[in-house]
KOLVEXZA-799130 format. One record per residue: residue in one letter; y, x, z of N, C-alpha, C in turn. Coordinates in steps of 0.1 Angstrom, whole numbers, padded with zeros to 4 digits, always signed. Atoms other than C-alpha are relative to their C-alpha. Layout:
aYXZYXZYXZ/...
This chain:
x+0001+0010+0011+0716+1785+1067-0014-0002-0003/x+0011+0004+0002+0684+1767+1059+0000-0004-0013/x-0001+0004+0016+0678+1760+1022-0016-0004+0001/x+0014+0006+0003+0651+1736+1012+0002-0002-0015/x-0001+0000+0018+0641+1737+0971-0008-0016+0003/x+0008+0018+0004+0628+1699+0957-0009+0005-0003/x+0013+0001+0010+0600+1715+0942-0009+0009+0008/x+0005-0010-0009+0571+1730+0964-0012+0007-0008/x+0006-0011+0003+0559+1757+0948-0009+0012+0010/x+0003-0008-0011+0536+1782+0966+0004+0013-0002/x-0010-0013+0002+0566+1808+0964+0005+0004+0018/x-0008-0006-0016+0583+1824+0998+0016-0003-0007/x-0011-0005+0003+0619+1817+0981+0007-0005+0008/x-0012+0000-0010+0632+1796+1010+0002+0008+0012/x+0000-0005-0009+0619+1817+1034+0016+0013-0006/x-0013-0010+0006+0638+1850+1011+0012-0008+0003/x-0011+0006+0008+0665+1827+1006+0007+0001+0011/x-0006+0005-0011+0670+1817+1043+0007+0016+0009/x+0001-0011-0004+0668+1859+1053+0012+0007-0007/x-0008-0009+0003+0691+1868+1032+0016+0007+0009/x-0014-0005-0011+0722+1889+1045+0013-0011-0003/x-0011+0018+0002+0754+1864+1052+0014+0003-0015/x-0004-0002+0016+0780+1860+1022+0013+0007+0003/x-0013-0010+0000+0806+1884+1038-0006+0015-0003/x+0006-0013+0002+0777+1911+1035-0002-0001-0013/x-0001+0001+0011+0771+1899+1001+0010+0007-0011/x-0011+0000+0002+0804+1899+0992+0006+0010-0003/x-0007-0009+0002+0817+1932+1002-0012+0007-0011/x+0007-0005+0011+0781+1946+0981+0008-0001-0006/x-0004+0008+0008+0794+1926+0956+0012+0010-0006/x-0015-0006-0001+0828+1946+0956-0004+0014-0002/x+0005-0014+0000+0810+1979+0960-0002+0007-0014/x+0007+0000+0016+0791+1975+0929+0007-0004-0011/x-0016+0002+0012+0821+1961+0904+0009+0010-0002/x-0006-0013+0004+0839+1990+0913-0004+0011-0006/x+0004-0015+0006+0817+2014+0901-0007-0007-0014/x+0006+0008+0012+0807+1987+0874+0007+0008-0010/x-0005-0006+0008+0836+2005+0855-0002+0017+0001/x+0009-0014+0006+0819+2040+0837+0015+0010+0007/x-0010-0016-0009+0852+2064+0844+0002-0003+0017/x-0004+0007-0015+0854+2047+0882-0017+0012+0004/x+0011-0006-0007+0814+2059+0884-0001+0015-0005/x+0002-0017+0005+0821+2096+0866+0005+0005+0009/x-0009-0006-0010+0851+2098+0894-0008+0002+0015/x+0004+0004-0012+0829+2085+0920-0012+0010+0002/x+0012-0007-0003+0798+2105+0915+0009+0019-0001/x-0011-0014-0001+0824+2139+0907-0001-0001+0017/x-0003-0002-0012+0836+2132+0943-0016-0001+0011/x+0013+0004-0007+0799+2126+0956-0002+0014+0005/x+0006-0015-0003+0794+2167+0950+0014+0008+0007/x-0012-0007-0005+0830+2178+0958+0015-0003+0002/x-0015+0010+0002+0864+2174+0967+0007+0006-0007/x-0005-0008+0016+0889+2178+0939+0015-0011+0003/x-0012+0007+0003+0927+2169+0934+0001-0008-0013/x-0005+0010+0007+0943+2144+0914+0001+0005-0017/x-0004-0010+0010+0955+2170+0889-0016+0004-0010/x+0010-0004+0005+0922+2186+0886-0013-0010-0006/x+0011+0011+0008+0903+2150+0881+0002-0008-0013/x-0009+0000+0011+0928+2144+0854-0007+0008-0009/x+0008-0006+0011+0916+2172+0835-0015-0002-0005/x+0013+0004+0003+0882+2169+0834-0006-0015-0001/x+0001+0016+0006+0881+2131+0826+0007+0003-0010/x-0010-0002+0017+0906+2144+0796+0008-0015+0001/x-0004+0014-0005+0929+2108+0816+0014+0009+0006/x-0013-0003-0007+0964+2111+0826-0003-0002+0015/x+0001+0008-0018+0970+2110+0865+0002-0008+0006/x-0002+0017-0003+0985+2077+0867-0012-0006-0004/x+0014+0012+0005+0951+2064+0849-0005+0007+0014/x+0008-0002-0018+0934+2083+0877-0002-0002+0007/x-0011+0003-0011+0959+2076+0904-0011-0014+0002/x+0007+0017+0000+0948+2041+0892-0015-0001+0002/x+0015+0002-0007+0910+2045+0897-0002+0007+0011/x-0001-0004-0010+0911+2063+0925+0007-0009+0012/x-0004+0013-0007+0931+2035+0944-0008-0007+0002/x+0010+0011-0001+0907+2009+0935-0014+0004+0003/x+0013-0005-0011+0874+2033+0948+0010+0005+0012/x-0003-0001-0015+0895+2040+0982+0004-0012+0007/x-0007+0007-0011+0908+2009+0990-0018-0014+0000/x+0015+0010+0002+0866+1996+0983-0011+0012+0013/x+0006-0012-0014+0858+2026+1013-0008+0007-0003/x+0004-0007+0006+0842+2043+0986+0002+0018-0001/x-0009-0011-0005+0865+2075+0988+0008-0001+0009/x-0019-0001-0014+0892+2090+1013+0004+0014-0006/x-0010-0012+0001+0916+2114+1009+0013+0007+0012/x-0010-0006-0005+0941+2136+1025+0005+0011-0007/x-0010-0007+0008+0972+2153+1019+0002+0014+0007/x-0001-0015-0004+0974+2192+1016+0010+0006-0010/x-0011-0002+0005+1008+2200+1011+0003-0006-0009/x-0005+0009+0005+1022+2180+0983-0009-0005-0011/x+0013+0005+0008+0988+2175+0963-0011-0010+0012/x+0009+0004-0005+0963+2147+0977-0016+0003-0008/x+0014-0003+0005+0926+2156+0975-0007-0013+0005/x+0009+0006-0001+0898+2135+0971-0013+0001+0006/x+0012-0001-0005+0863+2129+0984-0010-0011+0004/x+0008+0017-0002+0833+2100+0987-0001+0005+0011/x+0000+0001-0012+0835+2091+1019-0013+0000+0007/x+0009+0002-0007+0809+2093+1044-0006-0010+0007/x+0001+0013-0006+0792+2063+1050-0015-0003-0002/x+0017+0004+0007+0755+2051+1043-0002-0010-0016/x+0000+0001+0012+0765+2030+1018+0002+0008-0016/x-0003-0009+0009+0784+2059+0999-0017+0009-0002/x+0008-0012+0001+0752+2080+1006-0012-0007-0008/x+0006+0007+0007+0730+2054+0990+0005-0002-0013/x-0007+0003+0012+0751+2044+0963-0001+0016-0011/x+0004-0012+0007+0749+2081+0952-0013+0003-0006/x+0015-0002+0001+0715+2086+0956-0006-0014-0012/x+0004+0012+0012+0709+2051+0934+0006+0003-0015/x-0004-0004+0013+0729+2065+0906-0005+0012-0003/x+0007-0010+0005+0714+2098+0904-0015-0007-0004/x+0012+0006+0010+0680+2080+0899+0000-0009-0004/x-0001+0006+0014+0691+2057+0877+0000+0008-0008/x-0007-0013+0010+0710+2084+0858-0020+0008-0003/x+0012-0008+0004+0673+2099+0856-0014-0009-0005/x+0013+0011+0008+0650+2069+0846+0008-0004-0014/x-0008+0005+0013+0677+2064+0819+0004+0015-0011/x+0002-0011+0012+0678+2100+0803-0012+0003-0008/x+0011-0007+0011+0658+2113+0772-0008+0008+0008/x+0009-0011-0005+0629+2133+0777+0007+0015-0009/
């Protein structure tokens, strides 16, 4: 895609503009980052970043029923955020291994650290 602006500024923005990644890479970002836009989605998601943990046990420590859970936990696995498997009649959790996951972490811990008190 080529994008020309009316107005010739001595900016680089068609060049940026033309470079950018296409709008299915956009897109799925896009999807990445909405999911964890919701705060209990990013407490679940960074929990699972350090360890894997059941359904039961992410329940408690959110102080959230497990249907609420169930329910965010759905919508970070089916965004390839987490995976899970089943060990014996409990499913465990875990952020999946991906570069995005490994970035997305790493971007919220230093956020989480330019945004705490001294």
């Amino acid at each position: 895609m080529n994008a020309h602006t009316p107005h010739e500024h001595s900016t680089n923005s068609e060049k940026v503009f033309n470079s950018m990644p296409d709008s299915k890479t956009i897109e799925g970002v896009s999807d990445a980052l909405s999911h964890l836009g919701d705060p209990t989605r990013l407490k679940i998601f960074w929990l699972l970043c350090h360890c894997e943990e059941c359904v039961i046990n992410i329940a408690s420590l959110m102080e959230m029923s497990s249907p609420a859970i169930s329910h965010h936990l759905r919508i970070l696995k089916n965004s390839n955020l987490i995976e899970s498997k089943r060990i014996g009649k409990e499913m465990f959790y875990k952020a999946a291994d991906t570069d995005i996951v490994n970035f997305l972490h790493k971007a919220i811990e230093e956020i989480a650290k330019i945004n705490c008190p001294d």
